[in-house]
C-alpha positions, 0 to 999 in steps of 0.5 A: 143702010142695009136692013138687020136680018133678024125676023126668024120664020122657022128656020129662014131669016128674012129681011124687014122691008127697008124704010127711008132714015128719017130726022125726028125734031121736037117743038124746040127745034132740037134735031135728033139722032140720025136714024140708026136704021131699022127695028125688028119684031123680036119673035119666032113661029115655032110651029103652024099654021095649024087648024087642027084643034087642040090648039098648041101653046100655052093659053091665057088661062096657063100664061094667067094662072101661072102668073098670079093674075087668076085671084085680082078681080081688076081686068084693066078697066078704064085703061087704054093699052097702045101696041105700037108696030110697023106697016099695016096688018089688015087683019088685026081686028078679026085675028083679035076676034078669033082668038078671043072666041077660042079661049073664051075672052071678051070680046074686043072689037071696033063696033064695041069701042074696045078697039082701034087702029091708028095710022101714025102717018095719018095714012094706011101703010103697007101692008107687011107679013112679019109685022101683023105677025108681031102685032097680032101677037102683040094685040092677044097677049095685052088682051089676055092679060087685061081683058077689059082695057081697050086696046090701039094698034098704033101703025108707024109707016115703017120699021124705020126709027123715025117712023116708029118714033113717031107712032110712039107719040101719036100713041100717047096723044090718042091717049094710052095710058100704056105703050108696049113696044116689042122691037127694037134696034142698036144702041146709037150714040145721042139716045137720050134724046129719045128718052126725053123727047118720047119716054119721059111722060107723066101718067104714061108707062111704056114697056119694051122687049129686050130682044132675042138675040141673046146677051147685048142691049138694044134701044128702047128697052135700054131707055130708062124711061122703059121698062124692059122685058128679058125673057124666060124658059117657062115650065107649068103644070096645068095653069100652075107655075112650076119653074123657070130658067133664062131664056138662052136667047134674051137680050140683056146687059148693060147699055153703052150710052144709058148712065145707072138710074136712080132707081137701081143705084137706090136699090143697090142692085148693081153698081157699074153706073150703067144701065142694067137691062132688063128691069123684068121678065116673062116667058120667052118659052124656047120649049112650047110657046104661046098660042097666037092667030095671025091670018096675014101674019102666021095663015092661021094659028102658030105657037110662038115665042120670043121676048115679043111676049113679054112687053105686051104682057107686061103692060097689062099687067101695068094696065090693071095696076093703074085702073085698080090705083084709079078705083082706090083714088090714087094717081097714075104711075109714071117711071114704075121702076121706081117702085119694081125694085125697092124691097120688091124681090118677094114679089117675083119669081127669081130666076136663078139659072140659065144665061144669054151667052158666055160673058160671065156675070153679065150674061148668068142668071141668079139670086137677085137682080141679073141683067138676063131675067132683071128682077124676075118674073111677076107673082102677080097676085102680090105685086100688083097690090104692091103698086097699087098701094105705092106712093 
């Protein structure tokens, strides 16, 4: 099977190095799905590398304070987020240490216990240029959102499914209470044995990126099990959220395999006894991007977008949600779509133009839930107290 084409750098499409199809097989010996191929990061470098300061993209204090996250006092304590990714970034611990010294973040390292690599494989991989961009990035956007959470850069041995499958469960057994996943694949027929076999946890949320190659949904994002992150056009003033439309290039829609969950049948939000993707959004930022540093990844600092950004941020969010529900003596969430959308839509910034193709409703952002933006983008500031009081 040939590689998709689908990490942009600049104007160039490269290929992901290419991973041998692997069988996953559970505890019972259920085989899974053969291996549909290979995943892709789902992000572009829009500019850089860059030395020169000031540095270009929006920062963690805009991306924060836009978001509502400046008033919650809660920073992710006790919590650990797990960023899984493909290959090896040898210099994700210093990009991490770089970042954080710019912009005035705690600091998060190996020394201190705040931070950890996994080799899923139980061996280093290869190391891979378009995978430390994606993990780096990954890494610095769940840390600017959760600062005091720790932080586990799980690396599966390659982009192949069964590999990133894998690191998925590795990830859990080392103890996130949180997986962010920004890459996925196509949807195959037999999914639902990933849902059950990884996704169906109790106490572990995990988050996906819808994907950037526009309207059309991709797995694990379509898991419902995940929550899935589209992507926006974020405009700010200063660290103050102006407007947003849908990203253009989203990914979205409804799944080909995945049946309606309950969760939006309850919320009658949709109907069409699919699953809607995504459940949310976050900024995709086609015009400016975020700031992120990848030695290996970018040679320095790039500003970025893509839905990459989004499943990160969006565990962070859900890190501070579970360390604030420990403090009030409640227990974890599990499927938090079940409380994302029953009478929640004063909670987000709802999206209400922009689209990710030419299908028509499906593809056209608007009032309410829409398969581009999903329920909109977080207010922070009212929907973190909202889960941090559901049942």
């Amino acid at each position: 099977m040939t590689p998709r084409l689908l990490y942009r750098l600049g104007m160039l499409a490269l290929p992901l190095a290419a991973a041998s199809p692997i069988m996953a097989q559970s505890s019972t010996g259920v085989v899974a799905p053969d291996d549909p191929g290979w995943a892709h990061p789902p992000y572009m470098v829009l500019a850089g590398p860059f030395d020169r300061r000031p540095i270009k993209g929006y920062t963690p204090s805009q991306m924060t304070g836009a978001y509502g996250f400046s008033s919650i006092a809660n920073k992710g304590a006790g919590q650990t987020i797990a960023l899984v990714d493909a290959y090896n970034n040898p210099d994700a611990a210093s990009d991490l240490t770089t970042f954080d010294k710019e912009f005035g973040l705690p600091a998060c390292t190996i020394g201190d216990g705040c931070f950890s690599i996994v080799y899923a494989s139980g061996e280093k991989p290869e190391n891979n240029i378009s995978w430390a961009g994606e993990s780096s990035l990954d890494i610095e956007c769940a840390h600017a959102i959760a600062p005091e959470a720790k932080i586990m850069l799980v690396e599966a041995a390659s982009d192949g499914t069964g590999d990133l499958m894998t690191a998925v469960k590795v990830a859990v057994s080392n103890g996130a209470t949180v997986v962010s996943m920004s890459w996925g694949g196509v949807e195959i027929d037999g999914e639902t044995y990933y849902d059950s076999a990884y996704f169906n946890v109790t106490g572990v949320i995990f988050c996906a990126s819808a994907g950037d190659s526009g309207h059309g949904a991709e797995y694990p994002a379509a898991s419902p099990y995940v929550v899935a992150v589209g992507g926006t056009a974020l405009h700010i003033s200063g660290d103050t959220w102006v407007s947003e439309t849908a990203w253009k290039y989203s990914g979205g829609g409804e799944s080909n395999y995945e049946t309606e969950p309950a969760y939006q049948t309850a919320a009658g939000i949709q109907s069409s006894g699919k699953r809607g993707i995504p459940d949310v959004a976050w900024d995709a930022n086609g015009n400016t991007g975020v700031a992120a540093y990848s030695k290996y990844g970018f040679g320095g600092w790039a500003v970025v977008d893509g839905t990459s950004i989004g499943s990160p941020s969006w565990a962070g969010l859900f890190a501070i949600v579970e360390s604030s529900r420990a403090e009030a003596g409640a227990g974890p969430l599990t499927v938090p779509q079940t409380y994302l959308y029953p009478g929640a839509e004063g909670d987000y910034h709802d999206i209400v133009s922009g689209s990710n193709g030419t299908c028509g409703a499906l593809c056209t952002a608007g009032p309410g839930y829409d398969f581009v933006t999903g329920l909109g983008s977080p207010q922070a500031n009212l929907l973190v107290p909202a889960l941090v009081s559901a049942p």
